[in-house]
C-alpha angles and dihedrals in degrees: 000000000000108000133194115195139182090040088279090152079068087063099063134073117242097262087049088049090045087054094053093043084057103049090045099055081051098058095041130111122230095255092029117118128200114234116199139142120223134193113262134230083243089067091045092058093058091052122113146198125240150118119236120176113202143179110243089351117213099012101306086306097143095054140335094246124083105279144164122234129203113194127180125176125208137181134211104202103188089060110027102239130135126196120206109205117206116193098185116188128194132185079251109020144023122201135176131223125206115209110176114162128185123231127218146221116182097241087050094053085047098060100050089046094050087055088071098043103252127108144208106264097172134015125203137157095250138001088260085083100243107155122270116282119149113269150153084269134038127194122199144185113227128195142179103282 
């Protein structure tokens, strides 16, 4: 079983996926299965865009000195696809972080898997198995086509 958790296959760009796909169809046994979670159209629907600046945004998350962020949200709507912008500013640096995740429908999902020649055997809302409802995740097992 190869497994891919926290809808990390949301975090890379197609030719990135297709690479991975490729590698993992590689790796698996004939009767292995992949198991991943992936963000939904449904999420993506609820997303917004917007700019916020904050002091020591998230906690403290982006350093543990004082610091500025700068965050703005977009959205691609023919993809799918959001980008979460971080302009993060120090006494001494700046830096910037790029956050872009696919979303996913199932027949979308379907179709870049099936490039590969793998297929969606099982469908659920997490990897945790519960059974499929629309949501803002979807978990999958996936096997050789």
């Amino acid at each position: 079983m190869i497994t891919l958790v926290m809808c990390d296959f949301c975090a890379l760009n197609p030719s990135q996926r297709s690479g991975l796909l490729d590698k993992f169809k590689s790796i698996l046994k004939p009767n292995g299965v992949i198991a991943l979670d992936v963000y939904t159209s449904t999420r993506f629907e609820k997303q917004t865009e917007d700019v916020v600046l904050a002091r020591n945004a998230m906690n403290g998350f982006w350093s543990a000195q004082d610091y500025w962020c700068i965050q703005s949200s977009s959205l691609y709507r023919p993809e799918l696809v959001t980008l979460d912008k971080y302009v993060i500013y120090e006494a001494e640096r700046e830096w910037t972080v790029y956050n872009w995740l696919q979303h996913f429908t199932l027949d979308m999902l379907r179709s870049e898997l099936e490039q590969h020649g793998l297929e969606i055997q099982a469908t659920y809302s997490d990897l945790r198995g519960r059974p499929w409802a629309d949501g803002d995740e979807m978990a999958v097992v996936i096997g050789l086509k």
